[in-house]
C-alpha positions in Angstrom: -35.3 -54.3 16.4 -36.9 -52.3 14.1 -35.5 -48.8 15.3 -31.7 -50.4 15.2 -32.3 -51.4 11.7 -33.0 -47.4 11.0 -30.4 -46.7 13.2 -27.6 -48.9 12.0 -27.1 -46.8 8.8 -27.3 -43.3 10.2 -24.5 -44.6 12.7 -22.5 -45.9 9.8 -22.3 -42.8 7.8 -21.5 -40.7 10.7 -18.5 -42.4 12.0 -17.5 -42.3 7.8 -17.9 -38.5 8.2 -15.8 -38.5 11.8 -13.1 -40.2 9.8 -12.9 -38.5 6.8 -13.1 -34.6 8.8 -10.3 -36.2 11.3 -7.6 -37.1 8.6 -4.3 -35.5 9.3 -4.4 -32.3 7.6 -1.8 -32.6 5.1 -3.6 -35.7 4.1 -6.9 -33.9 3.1 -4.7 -31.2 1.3 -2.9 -34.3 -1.3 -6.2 -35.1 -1.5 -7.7 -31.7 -2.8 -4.4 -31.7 -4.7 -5.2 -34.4 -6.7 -8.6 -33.8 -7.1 -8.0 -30.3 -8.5 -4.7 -31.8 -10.8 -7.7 -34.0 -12.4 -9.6 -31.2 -13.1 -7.0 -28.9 -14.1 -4.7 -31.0 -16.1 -4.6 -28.4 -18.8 -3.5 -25.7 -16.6 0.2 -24.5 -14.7 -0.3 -26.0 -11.3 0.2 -24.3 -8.0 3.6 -25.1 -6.5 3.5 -22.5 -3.9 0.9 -20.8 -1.6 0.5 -16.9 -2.1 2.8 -14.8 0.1 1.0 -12.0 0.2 -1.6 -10.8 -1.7 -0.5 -6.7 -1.1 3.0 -7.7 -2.4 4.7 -5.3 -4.6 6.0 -7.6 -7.6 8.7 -6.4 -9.7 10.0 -8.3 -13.1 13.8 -7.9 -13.5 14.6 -9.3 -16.9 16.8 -8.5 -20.3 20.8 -9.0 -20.0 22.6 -10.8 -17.4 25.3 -8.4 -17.5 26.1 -4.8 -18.2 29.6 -3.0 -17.6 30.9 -4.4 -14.4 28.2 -5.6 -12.6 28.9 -8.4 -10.5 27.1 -10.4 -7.9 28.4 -11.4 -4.9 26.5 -12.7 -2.2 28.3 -15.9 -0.5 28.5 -13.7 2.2 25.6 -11.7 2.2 22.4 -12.4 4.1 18.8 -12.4 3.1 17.3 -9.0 2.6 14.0 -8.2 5.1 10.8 -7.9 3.2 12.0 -9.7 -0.3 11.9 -12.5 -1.7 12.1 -14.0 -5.1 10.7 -16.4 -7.2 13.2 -19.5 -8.0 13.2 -21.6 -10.9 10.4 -24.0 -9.2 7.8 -21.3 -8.8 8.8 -21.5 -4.7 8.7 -17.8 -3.3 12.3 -17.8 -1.1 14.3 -15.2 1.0 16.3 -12.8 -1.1 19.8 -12.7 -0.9 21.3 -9.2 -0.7 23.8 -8.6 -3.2 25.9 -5.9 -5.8 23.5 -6.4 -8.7 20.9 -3.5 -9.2 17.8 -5.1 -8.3 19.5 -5.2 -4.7 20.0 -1.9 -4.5 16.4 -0.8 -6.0 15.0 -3.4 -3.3 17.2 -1.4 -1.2 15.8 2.1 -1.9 12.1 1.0 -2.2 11.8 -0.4 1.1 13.7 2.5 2.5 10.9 4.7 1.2 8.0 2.3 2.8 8.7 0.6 6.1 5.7 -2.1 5.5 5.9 -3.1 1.8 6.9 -6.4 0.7 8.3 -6.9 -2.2 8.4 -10.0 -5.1 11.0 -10.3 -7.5 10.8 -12.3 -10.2 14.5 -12.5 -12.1 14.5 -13.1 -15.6 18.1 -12.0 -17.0 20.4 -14.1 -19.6 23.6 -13.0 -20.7 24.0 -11.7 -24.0 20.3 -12.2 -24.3 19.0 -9.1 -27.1 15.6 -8.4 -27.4 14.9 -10.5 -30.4 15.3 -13.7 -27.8 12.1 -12.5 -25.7 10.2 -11.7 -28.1 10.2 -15.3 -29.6 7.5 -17.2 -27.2 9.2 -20.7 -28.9 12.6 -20.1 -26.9 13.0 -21.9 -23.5 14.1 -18.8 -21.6 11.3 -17.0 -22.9 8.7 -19.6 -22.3 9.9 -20.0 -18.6 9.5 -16.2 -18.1 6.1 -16.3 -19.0 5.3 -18.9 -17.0 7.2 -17.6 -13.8 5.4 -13.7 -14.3 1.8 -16.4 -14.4 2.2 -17.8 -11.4 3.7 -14.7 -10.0 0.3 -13.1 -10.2 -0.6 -15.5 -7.3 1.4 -14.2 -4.8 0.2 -10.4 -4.8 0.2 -7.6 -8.0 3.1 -6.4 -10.5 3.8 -3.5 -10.2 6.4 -2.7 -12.9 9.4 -3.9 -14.6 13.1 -3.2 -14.9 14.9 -4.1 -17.8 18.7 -4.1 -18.2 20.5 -3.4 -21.7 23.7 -4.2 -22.4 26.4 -2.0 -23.7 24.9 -1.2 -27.0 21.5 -1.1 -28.8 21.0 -2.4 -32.2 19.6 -0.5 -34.7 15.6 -2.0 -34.8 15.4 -2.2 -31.3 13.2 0.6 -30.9 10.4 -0.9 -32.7 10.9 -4.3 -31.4 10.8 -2.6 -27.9 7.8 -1.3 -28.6 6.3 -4.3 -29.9 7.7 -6.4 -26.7 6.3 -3.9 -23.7 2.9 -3.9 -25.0 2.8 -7.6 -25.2 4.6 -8.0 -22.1 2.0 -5.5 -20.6 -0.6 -7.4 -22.4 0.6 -11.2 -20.5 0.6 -9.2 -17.0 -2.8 -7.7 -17.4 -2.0 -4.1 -16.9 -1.6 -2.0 -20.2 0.2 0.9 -18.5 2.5 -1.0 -16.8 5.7 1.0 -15.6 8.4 0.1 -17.6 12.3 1.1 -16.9 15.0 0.4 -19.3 18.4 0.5 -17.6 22.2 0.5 -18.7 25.3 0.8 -17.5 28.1 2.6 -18.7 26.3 2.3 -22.4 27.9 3.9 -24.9 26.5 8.2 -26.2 24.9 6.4 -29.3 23.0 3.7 -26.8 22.1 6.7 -24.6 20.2 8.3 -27.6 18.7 6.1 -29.0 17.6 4.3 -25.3 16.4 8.2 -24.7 13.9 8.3 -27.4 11.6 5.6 -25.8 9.8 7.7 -23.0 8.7 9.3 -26.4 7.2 6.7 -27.8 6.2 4.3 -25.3 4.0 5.7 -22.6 4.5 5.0 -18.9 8.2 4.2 -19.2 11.8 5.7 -18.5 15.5 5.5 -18.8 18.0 5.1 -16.3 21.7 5.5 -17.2 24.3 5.2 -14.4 27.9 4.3 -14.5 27.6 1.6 -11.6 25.4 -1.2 -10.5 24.8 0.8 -7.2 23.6 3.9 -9.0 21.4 2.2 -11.6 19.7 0.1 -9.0 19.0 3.7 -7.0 18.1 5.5 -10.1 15.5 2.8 -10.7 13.8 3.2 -7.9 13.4 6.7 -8.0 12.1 6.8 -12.0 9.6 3.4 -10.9 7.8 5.2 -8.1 7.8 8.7 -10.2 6.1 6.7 -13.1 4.0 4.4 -10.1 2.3 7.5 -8.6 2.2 8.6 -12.7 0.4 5.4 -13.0 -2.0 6.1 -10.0 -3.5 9.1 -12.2 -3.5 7.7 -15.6 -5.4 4.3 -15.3 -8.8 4.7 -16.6 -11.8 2.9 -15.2 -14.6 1.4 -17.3 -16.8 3.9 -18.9 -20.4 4.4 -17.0 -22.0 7.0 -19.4 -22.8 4.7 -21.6 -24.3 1.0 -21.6 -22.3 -1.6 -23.9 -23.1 -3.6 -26.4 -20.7 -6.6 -27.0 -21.0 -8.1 -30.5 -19.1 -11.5 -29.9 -19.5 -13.3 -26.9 -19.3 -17.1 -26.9 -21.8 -19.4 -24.6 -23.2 -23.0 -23.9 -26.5 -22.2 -25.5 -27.7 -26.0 -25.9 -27.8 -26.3 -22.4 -30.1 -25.2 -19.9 -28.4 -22.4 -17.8 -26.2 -21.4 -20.6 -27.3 -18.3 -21.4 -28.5 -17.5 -17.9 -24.6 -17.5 -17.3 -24.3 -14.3 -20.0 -27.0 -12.2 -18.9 -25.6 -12.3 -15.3 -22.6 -11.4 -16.5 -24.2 -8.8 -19.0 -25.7 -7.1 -15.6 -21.8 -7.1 -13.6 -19.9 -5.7 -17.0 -22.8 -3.1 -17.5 -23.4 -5.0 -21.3 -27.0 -3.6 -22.1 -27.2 -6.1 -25.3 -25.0 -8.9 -26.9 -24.6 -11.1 -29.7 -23.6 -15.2 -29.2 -21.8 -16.2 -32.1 -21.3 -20.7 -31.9 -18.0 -22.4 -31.3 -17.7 -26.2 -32.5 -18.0 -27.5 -28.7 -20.6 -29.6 -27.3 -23.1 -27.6 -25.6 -22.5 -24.6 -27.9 -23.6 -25.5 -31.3 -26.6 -28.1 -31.6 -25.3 -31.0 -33.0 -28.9 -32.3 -34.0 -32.7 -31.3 -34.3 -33.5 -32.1 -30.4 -30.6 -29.5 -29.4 -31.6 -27.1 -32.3 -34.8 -26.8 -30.7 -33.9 -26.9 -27.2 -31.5 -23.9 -28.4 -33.8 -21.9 -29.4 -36.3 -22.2 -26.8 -33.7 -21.1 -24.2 -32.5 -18.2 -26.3 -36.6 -17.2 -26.5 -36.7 -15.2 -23.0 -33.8 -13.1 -24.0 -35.1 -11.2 -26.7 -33.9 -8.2 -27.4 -31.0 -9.1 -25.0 -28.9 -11.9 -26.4 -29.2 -12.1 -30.0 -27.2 -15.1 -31.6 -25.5 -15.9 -34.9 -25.5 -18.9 -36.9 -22.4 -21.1 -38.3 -21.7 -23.5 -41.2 -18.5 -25.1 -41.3 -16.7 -24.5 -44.8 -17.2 -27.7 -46.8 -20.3 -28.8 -45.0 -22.3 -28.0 -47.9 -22.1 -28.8 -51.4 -23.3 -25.8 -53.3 -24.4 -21.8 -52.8 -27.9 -22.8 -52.8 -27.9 -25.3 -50.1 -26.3 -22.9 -47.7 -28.8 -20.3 -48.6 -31.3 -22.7 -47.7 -30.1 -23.5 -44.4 -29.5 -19.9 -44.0 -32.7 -19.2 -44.7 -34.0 -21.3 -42.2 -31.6 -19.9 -39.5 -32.9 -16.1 -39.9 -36.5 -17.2 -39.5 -35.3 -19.0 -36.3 -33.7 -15.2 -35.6 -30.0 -15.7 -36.4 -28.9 -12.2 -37.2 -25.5 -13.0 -38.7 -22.8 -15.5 -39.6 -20.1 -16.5 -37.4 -17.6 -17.2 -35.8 -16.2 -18.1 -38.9 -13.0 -20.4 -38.7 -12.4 -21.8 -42.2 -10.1 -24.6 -40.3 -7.0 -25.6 -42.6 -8.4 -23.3 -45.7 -6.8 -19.8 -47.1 -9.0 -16.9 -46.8 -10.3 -16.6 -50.3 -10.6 -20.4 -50.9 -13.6 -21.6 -53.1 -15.1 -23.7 -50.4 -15.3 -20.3 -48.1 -16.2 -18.1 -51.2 -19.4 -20.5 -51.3 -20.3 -19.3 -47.7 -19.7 -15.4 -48.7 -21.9 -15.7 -51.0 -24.4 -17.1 -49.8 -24.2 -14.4 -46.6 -24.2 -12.1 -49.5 -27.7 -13.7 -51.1 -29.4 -13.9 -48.0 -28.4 -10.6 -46.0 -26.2 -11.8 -43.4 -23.2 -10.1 -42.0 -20.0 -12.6 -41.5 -18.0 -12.4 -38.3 -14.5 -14.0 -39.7 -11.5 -15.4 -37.5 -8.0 -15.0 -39.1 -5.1 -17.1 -37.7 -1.8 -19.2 -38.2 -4.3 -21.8 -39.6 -7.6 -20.4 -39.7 -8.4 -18.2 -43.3 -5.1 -17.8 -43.3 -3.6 -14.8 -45.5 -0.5 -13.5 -46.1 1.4 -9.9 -45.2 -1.0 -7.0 -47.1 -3.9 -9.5 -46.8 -5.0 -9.1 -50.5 -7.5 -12.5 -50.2 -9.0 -10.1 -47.6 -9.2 -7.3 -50.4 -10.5 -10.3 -53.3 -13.2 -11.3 -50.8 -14.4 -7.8 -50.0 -14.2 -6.5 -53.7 -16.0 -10.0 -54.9 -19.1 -9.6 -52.5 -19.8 -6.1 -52.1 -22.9 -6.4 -50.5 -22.0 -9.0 -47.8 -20.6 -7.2 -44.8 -17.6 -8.6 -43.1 -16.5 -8.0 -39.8 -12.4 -9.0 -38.9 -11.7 -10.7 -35.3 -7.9 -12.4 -34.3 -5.3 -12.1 -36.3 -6.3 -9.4 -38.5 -5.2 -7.0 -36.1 -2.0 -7.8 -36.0 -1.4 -6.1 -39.5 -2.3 -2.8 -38.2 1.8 -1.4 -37.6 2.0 -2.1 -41.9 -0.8 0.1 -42.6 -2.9 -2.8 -44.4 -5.4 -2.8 -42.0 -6.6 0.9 -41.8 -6.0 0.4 -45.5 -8.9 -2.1 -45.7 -10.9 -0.2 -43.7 -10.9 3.4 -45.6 -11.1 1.2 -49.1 -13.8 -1.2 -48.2 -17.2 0.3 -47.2 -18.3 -3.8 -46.3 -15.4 -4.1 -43.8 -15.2 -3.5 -40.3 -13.5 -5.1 -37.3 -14.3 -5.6 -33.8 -11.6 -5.4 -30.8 -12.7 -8.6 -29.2 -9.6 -10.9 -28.1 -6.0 -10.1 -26.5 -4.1 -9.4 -29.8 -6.0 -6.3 -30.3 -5.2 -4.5 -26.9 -1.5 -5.8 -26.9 -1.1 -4.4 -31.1 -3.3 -0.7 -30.2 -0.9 -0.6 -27.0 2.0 -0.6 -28.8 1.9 3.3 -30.1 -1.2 5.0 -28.4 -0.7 8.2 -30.2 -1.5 6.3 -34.0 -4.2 4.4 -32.0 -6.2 7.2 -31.2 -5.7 8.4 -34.8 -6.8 5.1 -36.2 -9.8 5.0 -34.0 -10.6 8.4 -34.6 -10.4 8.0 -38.6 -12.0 4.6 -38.3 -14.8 5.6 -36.0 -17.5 4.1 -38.1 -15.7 0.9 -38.8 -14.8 -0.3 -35.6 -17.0 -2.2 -33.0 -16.4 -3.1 -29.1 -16.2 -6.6 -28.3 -14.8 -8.6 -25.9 -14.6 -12.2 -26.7 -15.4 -13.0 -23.5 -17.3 -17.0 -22.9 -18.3 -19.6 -20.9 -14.6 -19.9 -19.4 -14.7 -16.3 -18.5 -17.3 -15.4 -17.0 -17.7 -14.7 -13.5 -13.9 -14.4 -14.0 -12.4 -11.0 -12.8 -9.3 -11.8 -15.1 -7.2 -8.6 -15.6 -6.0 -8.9 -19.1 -9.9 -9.3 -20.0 -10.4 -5.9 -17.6 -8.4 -4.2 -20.0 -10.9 -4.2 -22.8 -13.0 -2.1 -20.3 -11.0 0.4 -19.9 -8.4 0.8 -22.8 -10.5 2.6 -24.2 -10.9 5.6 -21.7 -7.4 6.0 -21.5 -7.2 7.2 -25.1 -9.6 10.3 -24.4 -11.4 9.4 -27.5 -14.2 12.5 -28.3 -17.6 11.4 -26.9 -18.9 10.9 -30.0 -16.2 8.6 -31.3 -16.9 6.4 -27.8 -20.7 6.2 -28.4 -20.2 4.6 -32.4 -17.3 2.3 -31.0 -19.2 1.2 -27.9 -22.7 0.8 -29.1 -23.6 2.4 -32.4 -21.4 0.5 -34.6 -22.9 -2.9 -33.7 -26.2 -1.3 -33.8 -25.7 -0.3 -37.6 -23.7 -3.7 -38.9 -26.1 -6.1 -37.2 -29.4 -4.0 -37.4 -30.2 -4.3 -33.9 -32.6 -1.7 -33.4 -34.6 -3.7 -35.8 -34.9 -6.7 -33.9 -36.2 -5.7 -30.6 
């Protein structure tokens, strides 16, 4: 009686397991479904499976017509080894047809009997430039999120765009501005990119001829049919694909990094054990944590002080950390100093990330946290955004901040890059000695891609001002993401002097946060 007792609950669970491993199988995949929708709820979810993950994908996008072009495929039939992405993220047979993307799926194939190739269609009529740039439009905010889930299905591979029958005057610049951030979205900074027209007028022609100039990795293709255009950009996307082949850089192994603004769960126990793995796979010899307002990240009391610091104690020399107090959490100067104070002897080695949530750069409640960075010694790692020390085109708070506390060094993050085509931010950094910037974050690969031949200038002109970063956190890590690959190797492709790569990679941070004094 005894051994059926013990038995009676083994027997149980089993025929629980039986069941549940014998469901119907499109049972257990709602189930996973759902589970995943609950823990994803903030992300795009997966409407379709991959197709294939060695799929060529191409983006087709810009006007809807040019010229004559005109599709008509009632009649046709679906075109072997394409497909397309419809308007519910479902990958379906492509229809043959008289528009050129059919006759540069055409010519591709032609050229490799067992490729596969992903379209994903993104034209409006009438629709200029200015209407994809603006992420706020519907058309705009559906091509995003159709090149997102694209990524799924196997690896872009370049991009055709399709003018109408004239070219504004501005377009050049806005063209500029639009491939690097459309490069920027699909992860792949030199990106083929292939601006088409038909039958455009000779001052379209000119001005469409002056991009290849300006805009690396990209071409023109002028044809006086659909047919011909299609053909023509085949041949310029697999000139500028084996172009590609030569040109992308891998990340530098000469030199070990050092990544001044990484973000991490130090509260909790394996927190930081999380960043030094990841410090070993991105070859990131040292690091800085700098505090975000989440749970987990910044102690919210004494216990979780404590327990921060005690897991941050094996790392030394390794991950260093930074401190943070929120503007208007203190009252006066002095009682930040004395809470900074406190912070340093703990071994905070600067101040930041600092967010300044609903305030203007320069106001008084964040002057009262400059200066006391200034009275104690402490570098400040600032964020600049749409409501974060927010400033205004030229940035003079920037300039009233810097000029006010000469002696507190300030280092720029976000948004502050995105003033670099006006000139004000190379202007800051040749007029301020206390200012530098790091390239942590997107923005600053997607605004340095826009004209690589002034990036290498400014880099070159700025060498002792600017420091690697990443940005990189607790969501990314372990994360192979390719827009985050890119600050690993934009870098290289600029063919920077050696000496420029070692201040920018390592020295920089070394000088501004006094690391080699705090081994």
């Amino acid at each position: 009686m005894k051994q059926l007792r013990i038995l009676f609950p083994v027997v149980c669970l089993m025929g629980l397991a039986l069941v549940f491993f014998n469901r119907p199988a499109g049972e257990a995949k709602k189930a996973t479904v759902e589970k995943s929708d609950l823990i994803r709820n903030d992300q795009e979810a997966e409407i379709s499976p991959p197709i294939d993950e060695k799929m060529h994908i191409y983006l087709v996008m810009g006007e809807g017509k040019a010229g004559e072009i005109s599709t008509d495929s009632k009649e046709a039939g679906s075109m072997d080894r394409c497909v397309r992405l419809n308007e519910n993220k479902e990958w379906v047979p492509m229809v043959d047809g008289s528009d050129p993307e059919h006759a540069f799926v055409r010519k591709v194939l032609g050229k490799n009997k067992s490729l596969k190739i992903g379209l994903v269609t993104s034209k409006r009529e009438n629709a200029k430039i200015d209407i994809w740039m603006d992420r706020n439009l519907p058309e705009t905010r559906e091509m995003r999120q159709l090149v997102k889930h694209a990524m799924q299905g196997g690896e872009f591979k370049g991009v055709l765009w399709l003018y109408g029958n004239e070219v504004v005057e501005g377009d050049m610049d806005k063209m500029k501005s639009f491939v690097a951030d459309l490069r920027s979205h699909i992860g792949d900074p030199n990106l083929p990119f292939i601006i088409g027209m038909v039958q455009g007028s000779a001052s379209a022609q000119a001005q469409l001829a002056k991009i290849p100039e300006n805009i690396h990795l990209t071409a023109l293709a002028g044809a006086e049919s659909a047919e011909l255009l299609g053909e023509l950009y085949a041949e310029k996307m697999l000139e500028l694909r084996r172009l590609h082949e030569k040109v992308t850089p891998k990340a530098p192994s000469d030199l070990n990094l050092i990544d001044p603004h990484v973000h991490a769960m130090s509260v909790t126990p394996l927190g930081l054990r999380a960043v030094a793995n990841w410090m070993d796979e991105r070859n990131v010899e040292r690091c800085i944590v700098s505090p975000l307002m989440h749970k987990g990240s910044h102690p919210q009391n004494e216990e979780e002080y404590q327990t921060m610091l005690e897991n941050f104690r094996p790392y030394k020399g390794k991950i260093d950390r930074m401190c943070i107090i929120n503007a208007g959490e203190v009252g006066s100067t002095e009682e930040a100093v004395t809470l900074l104070k406190r912070e340093i002897g703990d071994g905070a080695i600067a101040f930041g990330e600092h967010y300044g949530v609903g305030l203007m750069f320069d106001d008084p409640k964040n002057l009262m946290l400059y200066e006391a960075c200034e009275k104690v010694g402490l570098p400040v790692m600032f964020h600049i955004d749409q409501n974060k020390n927010m400033v205004e085109q030229g940035m003079e708070r920037v300039d009233h901040v810097l000029r006010k506390y000469p002696k507190c060094n300030l280092v720029a993050h976000a948004y502050w890059w995105r003033q670099l085509a006006n000139g004000t931010c190379d202007r800051q950094l040749q007029e301020h000695p206390n200012l530098y910037a790091d390239m942590s974050g997107r923005v600053v690969i997607d605004v340095l891609n826009r004209d690589r031949a002034y990036a290498r200038e400014f880099l070159i002109r700025n060498q002792d001002k600017i420091l690697w970063a990443t940005d990189e956190g607790w969501w990314s890590f372990g994360g192979r993401d390719k827009q985050m690959n890119q600050h690993y190797t934009f870098l290289e492709g600029l063919d920077l002097p050696d000496e420029v790569r070692r201040k920018i990679y390592r020295e920089n941070s070394e000088k501004v946060y006094r690391l080699n004094n705090k081994k």
